[in-house]
N, C-alpha and C positions, 0 to 999 in steps of 0.2 A: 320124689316126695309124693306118692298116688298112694291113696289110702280109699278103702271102699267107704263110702258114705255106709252107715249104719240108721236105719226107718225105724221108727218108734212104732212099737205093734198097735198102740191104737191108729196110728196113720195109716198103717198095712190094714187094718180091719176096715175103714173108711172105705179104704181104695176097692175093698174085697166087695161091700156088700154094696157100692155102686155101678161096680162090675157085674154084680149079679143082677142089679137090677137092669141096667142096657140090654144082657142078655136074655133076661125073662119079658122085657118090652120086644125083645127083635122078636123072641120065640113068639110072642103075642100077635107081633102083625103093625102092634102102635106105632115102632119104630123102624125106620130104614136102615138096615145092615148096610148100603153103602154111607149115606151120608155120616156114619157110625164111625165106620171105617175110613172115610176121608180127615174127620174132624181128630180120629186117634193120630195117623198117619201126621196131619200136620202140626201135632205137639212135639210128635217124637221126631223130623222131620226140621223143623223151625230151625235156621239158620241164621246170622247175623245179620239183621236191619244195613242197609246200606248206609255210606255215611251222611247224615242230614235228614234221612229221614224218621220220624217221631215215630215212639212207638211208648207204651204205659208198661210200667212196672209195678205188682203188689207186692209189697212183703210186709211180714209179721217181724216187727223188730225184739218182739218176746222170745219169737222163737232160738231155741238155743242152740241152732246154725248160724242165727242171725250174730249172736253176741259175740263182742270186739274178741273176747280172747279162744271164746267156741271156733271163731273163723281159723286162726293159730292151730287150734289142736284139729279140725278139719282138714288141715293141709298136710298135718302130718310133721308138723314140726317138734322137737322133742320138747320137753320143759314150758310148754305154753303157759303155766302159773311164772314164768318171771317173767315174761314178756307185758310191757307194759303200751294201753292204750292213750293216745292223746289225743282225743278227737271224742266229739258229746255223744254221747250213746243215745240214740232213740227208743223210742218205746211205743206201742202200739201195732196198730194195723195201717199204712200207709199206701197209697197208690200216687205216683206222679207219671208225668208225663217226659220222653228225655227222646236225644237223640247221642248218634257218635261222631264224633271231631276230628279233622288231623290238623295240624297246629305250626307243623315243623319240626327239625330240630329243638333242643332244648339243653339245656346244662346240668340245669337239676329241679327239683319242683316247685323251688320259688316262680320259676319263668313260667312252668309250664302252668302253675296257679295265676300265674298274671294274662298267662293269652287265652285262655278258657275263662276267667270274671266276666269277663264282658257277655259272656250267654248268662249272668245269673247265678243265685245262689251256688257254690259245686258242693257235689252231691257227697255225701257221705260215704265211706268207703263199706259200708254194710248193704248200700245198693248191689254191691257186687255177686250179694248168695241169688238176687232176684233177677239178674242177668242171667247168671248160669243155669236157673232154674226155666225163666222165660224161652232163651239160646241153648241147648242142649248139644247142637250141633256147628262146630266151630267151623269158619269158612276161609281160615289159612291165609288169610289179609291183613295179616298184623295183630299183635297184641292189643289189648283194652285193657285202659289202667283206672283206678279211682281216686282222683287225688284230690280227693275231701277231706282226710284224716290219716292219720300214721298212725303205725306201730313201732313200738321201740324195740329190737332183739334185745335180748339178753345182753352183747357184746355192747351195746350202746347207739348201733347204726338205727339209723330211722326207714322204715320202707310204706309202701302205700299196698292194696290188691291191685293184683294180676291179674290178665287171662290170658294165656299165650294162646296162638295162632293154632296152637294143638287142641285146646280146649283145657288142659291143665292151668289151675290158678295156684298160684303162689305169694309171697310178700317180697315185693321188690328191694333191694337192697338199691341208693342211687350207687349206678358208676360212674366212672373217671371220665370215661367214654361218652356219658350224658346218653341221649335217649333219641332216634333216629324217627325220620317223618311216616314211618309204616305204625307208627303209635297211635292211637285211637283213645279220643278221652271222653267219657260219658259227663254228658252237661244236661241241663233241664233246656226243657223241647219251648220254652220261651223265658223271657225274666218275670214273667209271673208265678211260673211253677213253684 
């Protein structure tokens, strides 16, 4: 289910004439091409935060990556108009603070929403476009799940986002099998957040 993300050309136009401008600052002398180049490097670069330790996430919950059923047809799944959202959809511009959890086994997301409360609010499952955005580069230590909110499939199953260990996200279906301690759950980086 890999599908290429598609950039809104005013986005691509952003990116162009700040690029131009880094480069017309290097050519200048104002700015240092390496610190330039260390600051690109470690965007593209950025790997997953160890477990426990905080790190801030932005996103724009307007944005229509951001939105319950936009995340659906981002993945690539067909029919994203029936799949149905059960979780409050946010709106704005947000920034919080989180870290990642392993918890244990688990049976299904009752449990694993019961041993993750205890850090605090759990986060919405539209965090997840801001992880992959923040994490570009997946570090093969287990998946990262959101289980803030579900989505309903079409067939009736309930799933939460993904990010597997590859860096591919998806909408979990639970298994039978339950869910193994290489799991990683995104929590708020205290109970204030």
């Amino acid at each position: 289910m890999t599908t290429q993300k598609v950039v809104a050309d005013e986005v691509l136009g952003r990116f162009a004439r700040q690029q131009h401008d880094w480069f017309e600052r290097v050519r200048k002398g104002s700015l240092d091409p390496e610190k330039v180049a260390r600051a690109v490097h470690a965007i593209i670069d950025a790997q997953y935060p160890d477990d426990g330790v905080e790190f801030e996430l932005t996103l724009n919950f307007d944005a229509p990556e951001a939105d319950p059923i936009g995340m659906v047809r981002g993945d690539g799944y067909g029919e994203p108009e029936k799949w149905r959202f059960t979780g409050a959809k946010l709106y704005g511009i947000h920034t919080k603070r989180f870290k990642l959890v392993r918890v244990g086994y688990c049976c299904g997301p009752d449990e694993v929403r019961e041993r993750i409360a205890g850090y605090g609010p759990i986060p919405e499952g539209q965090w997840r476009e801001a992880f992959k955005a923040a994490f570009p580069k997946p570090d093969g230590n287990g998946p990262v799940g959101f289980a803030g909110s579900s989505w309903v499939y079409p067939n009736g199953y309930a799933g939460f986002p993904i990010v597997y260990s590859d860096g591919l996200s998806c909408f979990f279906r639970w298994a039978d099998g339950g869910l193994g301690g290489d799991w990683r759950w995104l929590v708020p980086a205290s109970k204030a957040s």
